[in-house]
LOPAFI-927399 format. One record per residue: residue in three letters; x, y, z of N, C-alpha, C, CB in turn. Coordinates in steps of 0.1 Angstrom, whole numbers, padded with zeros to 4 digits, always signed. Last residue first. Glycine has a CB too. Example, Ala and Ser with C-alpha at 12.3 -4.5 7.8 and 13.67 -1.06 7.14 Angstrom:
BEGIN
ser+0128-0022+0071+0137-0011+0071+0129+0000+0079+0141-0006+0057ala+0132-0057+0078+0123-0045+0078+0132-0033+0078+0113-0045+0090
END
This chain:
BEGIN
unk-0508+0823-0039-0525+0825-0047-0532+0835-0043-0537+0813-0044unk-0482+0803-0039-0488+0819-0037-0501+0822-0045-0475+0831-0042unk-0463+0780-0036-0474+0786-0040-0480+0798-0035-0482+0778-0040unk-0430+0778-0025-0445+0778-0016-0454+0784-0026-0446+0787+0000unk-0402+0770-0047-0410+0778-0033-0428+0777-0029-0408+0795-0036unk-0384+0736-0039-0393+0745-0043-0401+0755-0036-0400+0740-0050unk-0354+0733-0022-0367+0730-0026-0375+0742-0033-0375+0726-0014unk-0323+0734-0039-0334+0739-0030-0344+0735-0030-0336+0749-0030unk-0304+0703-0038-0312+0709-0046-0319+0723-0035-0323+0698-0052unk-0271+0701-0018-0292+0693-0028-0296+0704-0030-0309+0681-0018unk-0242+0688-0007-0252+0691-0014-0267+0690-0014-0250+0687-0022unk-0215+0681+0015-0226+0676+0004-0234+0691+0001-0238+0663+0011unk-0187+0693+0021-0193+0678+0021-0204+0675+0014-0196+0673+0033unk-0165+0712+0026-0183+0714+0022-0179+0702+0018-0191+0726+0008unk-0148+0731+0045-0150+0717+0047-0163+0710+0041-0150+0715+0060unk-0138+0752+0048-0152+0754+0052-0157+0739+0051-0159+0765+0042unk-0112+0755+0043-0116+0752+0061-0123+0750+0061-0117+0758+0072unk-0108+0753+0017-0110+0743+0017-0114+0737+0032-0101+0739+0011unk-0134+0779+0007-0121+0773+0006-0122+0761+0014-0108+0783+0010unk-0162+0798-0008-0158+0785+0004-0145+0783+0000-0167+0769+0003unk-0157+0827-0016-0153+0819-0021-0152+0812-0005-0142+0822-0032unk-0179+0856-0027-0173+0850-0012-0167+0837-0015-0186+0847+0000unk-0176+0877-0047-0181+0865-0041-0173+0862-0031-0181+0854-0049unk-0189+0906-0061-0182+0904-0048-0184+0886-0037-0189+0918-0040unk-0202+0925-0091-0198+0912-0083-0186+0914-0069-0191+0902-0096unk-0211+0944-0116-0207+0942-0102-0210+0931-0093-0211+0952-0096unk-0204+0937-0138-0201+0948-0137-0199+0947-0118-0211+0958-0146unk-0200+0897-0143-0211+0913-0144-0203+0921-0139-0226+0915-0135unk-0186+0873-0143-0186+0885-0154-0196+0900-0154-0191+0877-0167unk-0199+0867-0119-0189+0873-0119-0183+0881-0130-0184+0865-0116unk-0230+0871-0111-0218+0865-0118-0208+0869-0119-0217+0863-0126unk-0250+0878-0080-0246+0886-0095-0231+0880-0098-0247+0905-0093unk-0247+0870-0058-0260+0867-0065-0260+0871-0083-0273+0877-0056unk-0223+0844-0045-0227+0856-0048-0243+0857-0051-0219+0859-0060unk-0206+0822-0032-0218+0826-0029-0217+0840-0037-0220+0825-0012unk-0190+0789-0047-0192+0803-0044-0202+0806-0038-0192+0811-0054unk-0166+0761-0047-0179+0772-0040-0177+0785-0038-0184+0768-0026unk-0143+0754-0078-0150+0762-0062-0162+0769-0060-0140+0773-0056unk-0132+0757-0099-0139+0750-0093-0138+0749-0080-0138+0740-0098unk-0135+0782-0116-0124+0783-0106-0121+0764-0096-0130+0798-0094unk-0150+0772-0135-0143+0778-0139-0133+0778-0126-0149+0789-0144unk-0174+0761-0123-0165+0751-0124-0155+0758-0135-0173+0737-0129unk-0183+0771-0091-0182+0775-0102-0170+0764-0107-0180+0791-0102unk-0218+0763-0077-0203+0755-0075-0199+0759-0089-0204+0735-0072unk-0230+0785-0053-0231+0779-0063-0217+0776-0066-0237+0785-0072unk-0251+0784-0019-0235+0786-0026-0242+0783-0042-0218+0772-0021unk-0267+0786+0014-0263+0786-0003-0252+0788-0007-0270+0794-0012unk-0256+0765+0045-0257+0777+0037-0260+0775+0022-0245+0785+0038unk-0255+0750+0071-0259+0747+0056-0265+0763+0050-0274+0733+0056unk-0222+0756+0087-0234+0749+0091-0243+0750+0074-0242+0759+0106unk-0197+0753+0087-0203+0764+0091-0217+0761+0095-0202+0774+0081unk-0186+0735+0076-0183+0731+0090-0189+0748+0096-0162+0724+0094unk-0218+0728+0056-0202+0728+0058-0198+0734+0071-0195+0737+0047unk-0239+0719+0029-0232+0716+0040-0217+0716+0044-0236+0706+0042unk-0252+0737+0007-0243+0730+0009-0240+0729+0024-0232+0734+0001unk-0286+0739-0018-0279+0739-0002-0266+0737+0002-0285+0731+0006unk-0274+0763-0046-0282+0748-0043-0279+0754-0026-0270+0729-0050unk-0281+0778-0076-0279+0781-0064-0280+0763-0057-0291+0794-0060unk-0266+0760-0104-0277+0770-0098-0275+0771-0084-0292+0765-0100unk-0232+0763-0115-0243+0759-0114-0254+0765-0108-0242+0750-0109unk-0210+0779-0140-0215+0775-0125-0230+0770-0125-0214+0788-0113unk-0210+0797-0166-0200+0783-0159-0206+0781-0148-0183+0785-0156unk-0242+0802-0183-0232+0805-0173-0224+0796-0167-0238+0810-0163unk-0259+0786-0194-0260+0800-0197-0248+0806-0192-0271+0806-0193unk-0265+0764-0191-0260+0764-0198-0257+0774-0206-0264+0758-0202unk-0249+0753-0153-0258+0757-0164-0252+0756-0173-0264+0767-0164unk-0239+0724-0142-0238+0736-0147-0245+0738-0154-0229+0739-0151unk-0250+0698-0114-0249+0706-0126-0249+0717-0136-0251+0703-0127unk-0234+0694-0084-0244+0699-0089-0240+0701-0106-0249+0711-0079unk-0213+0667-0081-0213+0680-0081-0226+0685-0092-0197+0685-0085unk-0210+0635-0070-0212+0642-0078-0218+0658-0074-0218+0634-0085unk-0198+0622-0045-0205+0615-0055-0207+0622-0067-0216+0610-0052unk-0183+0639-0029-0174+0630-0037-0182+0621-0048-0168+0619-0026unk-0203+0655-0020-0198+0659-0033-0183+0651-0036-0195+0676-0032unk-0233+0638-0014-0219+0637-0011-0214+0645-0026-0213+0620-0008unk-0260+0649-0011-0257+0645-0020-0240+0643-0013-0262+0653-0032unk-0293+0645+0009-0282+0654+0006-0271+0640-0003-0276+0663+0024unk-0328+0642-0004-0318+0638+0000-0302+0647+0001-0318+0628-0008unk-0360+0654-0003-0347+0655-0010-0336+0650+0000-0344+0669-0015
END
Protein backbone atom coordinates (compact mmCIF):
# COMPACT_ATOMS: atom_id res chain seq x y z
CA UNK A 1 0.00 0.00 0.00
CA UNK A 2 0.99 3.26 -0.78
CA UNK A 3 0.71 6.46 1.45
CA UNK A 4 -1.82 8.90 0.17
CA UNK A 5 -1.26 12.81 0.33
CA UNK A 6 -4.23 14.38 2.06
CA UNK A 7 -4.02 17.18 -0.49
CA UNK A 8 -4.97 14.34 -2.91
CA UNK A 9 -7.79 12.96 -1.22
CA UNK A 10 -9.21 12.15 2.26
CA UNK A 11 -10.10 8.66 3.26
CA UNK A 12 -13.74 7.80 2.66
CA UNK A 13 -16.82 8.14 4.99
CA UNK A 14 -18.75 5.67 6.07
CA UNK A 15 -22.21 5.04 5.62
CA UNK A 16 -23.20 4.44 9.00
CA UNK A 17 -21.39 7.19 10.73
CA UNK A 18 -19.89 10.82 9.59
CA UNK A 19 -16.15 9.77 9.65
CA UNK A 20 -14.26 7.43 8.07
CA UNK A 21 -12.69 4.01 9.07
CA UNK A 22 -9.79 3.83 11.16
CA UNK A 23 -6.78 4.40 8.73
CA UNK A 24 -2.72 5.09 9.24
CA UNK A 25 -1.85 8.94 9.24
CA UNK A 26 1.44 10.47 9.11
CA UNK A 27 2.35 13.29 11.29
CA UNK A 28 5.08 15.32 12.84
CA UNK A 29 4.40 12.79 15.71
CA UNK A 30 5.22 10.01 13.78
CA UNK A 31 2.34 7.34 12.10
CA UNK A 32 -0.44 6.83 14.38
CA UNK A 33 -4.36 5.79 13.78
CA UNK A 34 -6.96 8.39 13.57
CA UNK A 35 -10.25 8.67 11.76
CA UNK A 36 -10.97 11.70 9.58
CA UNK A 37 -14.44 13.19 10.96
CA UNK A 38 -16.07 15.11 8.26
CA UNK A 39 -18.52 16.68 10.63
CA UNK A 40 -15.84 18.69 12.43
CA UNK A 41 -13.41 17.98 9.52
CA UNK A 42 -10.64 16.91 11.50
CA UNK A 43 -8.55 13.97 12.60
CA UNK A 44 -9.68 12.14 15.24
CA UNK A 45 -8.56 9.27 17.45
CA UNK A 46 -11.21 7.69 19.48
CA UNK A 47 -12.69 4.09 19.47
CA UNK A 48 -16.23 4.86 20.51
CA UNK A 49 -18.14 7.89 18.31
CA UNK A 50 -18.86 10.51 19.42
CA UNK A 51 -22.62 10.31 19.48
CA UNK A 52 -22.14 7.46 22.09
CA UNK A 53 -22.69 7.85 25.68
CA UNK A 54 -19.09 7.62 26.20
CA UNK A 55 -16.57 9.19 24.12
CA UNK A 56 -13.21 11.15 24.70
CA UNK A 57 -11.38 12.08 21.28
CA UNK A 58 -8.30 13.29 20.93
CA UNK A 59 -8.49 15.76 18.06
CA UNK A 60 -5.06 16.13 15.61
CA UNK A 61 -4.99 20.05 15.13
CA UNK A 62 -3.13 21.73 12.83
CA UNK A 63 0.81 21.26 14.95
CA UNK A 64 0.33 17.71 14.30
CA UNK A 65 0.92 18.50 10.75
CA UNK A 66 -0.92 15.19 9.10
CA UNK A 67 0.18 14.88 5.57
CA UNK A 68 -0.87 11.57 4.38
CA UNK A 69 -2.75 8.54 4.78
CA UNK A 70 -3.60 4.50 3.87
CA UNK A 71 -5.48 2.11 4.54
CA UNK A 72 -4.60 -0.44 7.48
CA UNK A 73 -3.51 -3.54 6.26
CA UNK A 74 -5.31 -6.47 6.70
CA UNK A 75 -5.07 -8.70 9.81
CA UNK A 76 -3.03 -11.97 9.78
CA UNK A 77 -5.18 -15.17 9.32
CA UNK A 78 -5.65 -17.08 12.33
CA UNK A 79 -6.27 -20.95 11.95
Amino acid sequence: MDWISVNDRLPECMDILPCSPRVLISTAMGVVTAQYDYESNEWIDFFIHRHSLFHKPNYYDESMRVTHWMPLPKPPKVE
